[in-house]
C-alpha positions in Angstrom: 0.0 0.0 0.0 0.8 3.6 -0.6 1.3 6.0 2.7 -1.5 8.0 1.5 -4.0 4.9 2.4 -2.7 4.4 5.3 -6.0 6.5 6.3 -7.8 4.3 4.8 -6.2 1.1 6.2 -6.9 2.5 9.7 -10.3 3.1 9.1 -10.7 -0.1 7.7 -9.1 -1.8 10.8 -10.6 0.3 12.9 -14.0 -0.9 11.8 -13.4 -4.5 11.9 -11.8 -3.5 15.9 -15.5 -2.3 16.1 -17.6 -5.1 14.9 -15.2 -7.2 17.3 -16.1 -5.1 20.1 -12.1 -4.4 21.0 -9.6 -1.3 21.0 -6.7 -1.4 19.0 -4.0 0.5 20.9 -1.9 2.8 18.3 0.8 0.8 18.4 -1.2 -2.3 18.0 -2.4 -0.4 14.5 1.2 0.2 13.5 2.0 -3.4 14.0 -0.4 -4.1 11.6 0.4 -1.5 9.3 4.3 -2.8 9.6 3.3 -5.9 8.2 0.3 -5.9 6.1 1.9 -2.6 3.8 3.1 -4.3 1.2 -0.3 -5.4 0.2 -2.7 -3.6 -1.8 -5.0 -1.8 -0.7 -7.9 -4.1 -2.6 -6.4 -7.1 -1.3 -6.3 -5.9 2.5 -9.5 -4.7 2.1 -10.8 -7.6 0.7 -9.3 -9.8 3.4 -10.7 -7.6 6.5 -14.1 -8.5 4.8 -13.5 -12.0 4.4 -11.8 -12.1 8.1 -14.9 -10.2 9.2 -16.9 -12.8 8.0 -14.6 -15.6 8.8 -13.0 -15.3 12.2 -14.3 -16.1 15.5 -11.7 -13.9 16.7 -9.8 -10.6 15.4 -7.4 -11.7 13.2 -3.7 -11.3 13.6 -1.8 -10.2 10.1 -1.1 -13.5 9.3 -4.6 -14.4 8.9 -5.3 -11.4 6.9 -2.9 -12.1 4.9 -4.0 -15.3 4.2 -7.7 -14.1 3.1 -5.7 -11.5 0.7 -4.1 -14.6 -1.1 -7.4 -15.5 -2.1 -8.0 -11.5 -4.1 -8.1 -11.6 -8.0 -7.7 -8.5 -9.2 -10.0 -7.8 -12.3 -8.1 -8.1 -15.6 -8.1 -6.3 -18.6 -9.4 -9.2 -21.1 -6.1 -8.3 -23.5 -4.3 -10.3 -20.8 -6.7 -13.0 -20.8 -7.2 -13.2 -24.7 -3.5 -12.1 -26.0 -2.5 -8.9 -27.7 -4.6 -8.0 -30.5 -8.1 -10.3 -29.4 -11.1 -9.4 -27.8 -14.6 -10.7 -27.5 -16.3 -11.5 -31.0 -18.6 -8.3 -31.6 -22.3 -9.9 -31.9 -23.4 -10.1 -35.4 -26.8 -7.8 -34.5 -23.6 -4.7 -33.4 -22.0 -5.2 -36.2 -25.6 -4.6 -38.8 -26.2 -1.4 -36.4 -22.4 -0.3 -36.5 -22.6 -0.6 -41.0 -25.8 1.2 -40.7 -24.6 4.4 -38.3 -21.6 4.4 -40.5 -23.6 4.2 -44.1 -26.0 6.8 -42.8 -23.2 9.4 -41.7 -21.2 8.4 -45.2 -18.4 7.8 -42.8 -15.3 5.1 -43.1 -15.4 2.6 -40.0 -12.1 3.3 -37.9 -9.4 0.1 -37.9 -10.4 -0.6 -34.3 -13.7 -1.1 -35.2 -13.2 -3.3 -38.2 -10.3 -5.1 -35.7 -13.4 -5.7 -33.4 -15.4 -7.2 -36.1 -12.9 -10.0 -36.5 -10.8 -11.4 -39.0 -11.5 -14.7 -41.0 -8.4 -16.4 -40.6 -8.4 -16.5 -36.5 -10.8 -18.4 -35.2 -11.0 -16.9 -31.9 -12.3 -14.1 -33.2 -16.0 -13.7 -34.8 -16.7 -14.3 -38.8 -16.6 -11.3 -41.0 
């Protein structure tokens, strides 16, 4: 995490000290802080929910960090798909697309004729 969440990671443990029913001494919080900071601030967040949800107890870092093994952060499909693919456009965009683009006697840009698909790679939708 960046120092400038560490507001928002005390607030965050601060809250889960609350639904505990405990107080977290300040150098209890920079404990934490010492060892949880190189974690994201998603993925610590994410695991305070999940330890919320989970413990019995109010976790100690190394069970938070646990539960933050478990985050995925959301991808960007390029990284799923390779460089250059995406999602085959649906056949009923790609009628509406030729029309808006007939009736404004414009030329389709590259990336949307890249999105239409090319014939020979078949992960990619027909032409």
């Amino acid at each position: 995490m960046k120092d400038s969440e560490k507001v928002n990671f005390d607030k965050a443990l601060f809250a889960l000290a609350e639904v505990y029913r405990i107080t977290l001494s300040p150098a209890q919080v920079a404990g934490y802080w010492e060892l949880l900071n190189d974690l994201s601030f998603n993925s610590f967040s994410y695991a305070v929910r999940l330890a919320g949800q989970s413990c019995k107890f109010f976790p100690v870092p190394a069970e938070i960090r646990t539960y933050a093994k478990d985050y995925h952060a959301p991808q960007d499909l390029s990284k799923i798909l390779g460089e250059g693919k995406g999602v085959p456009m649906p056949e009923e965009i790609k009628k509406k697309l030729d029309r808006l683009y007939k009736k404004q006697g414009k030329q389709k840009p590259e990336s949307v004729k890249r999105s239409y698909g090319h014939p020979k790679d078949s992960t990619r939708g027909e032409r």
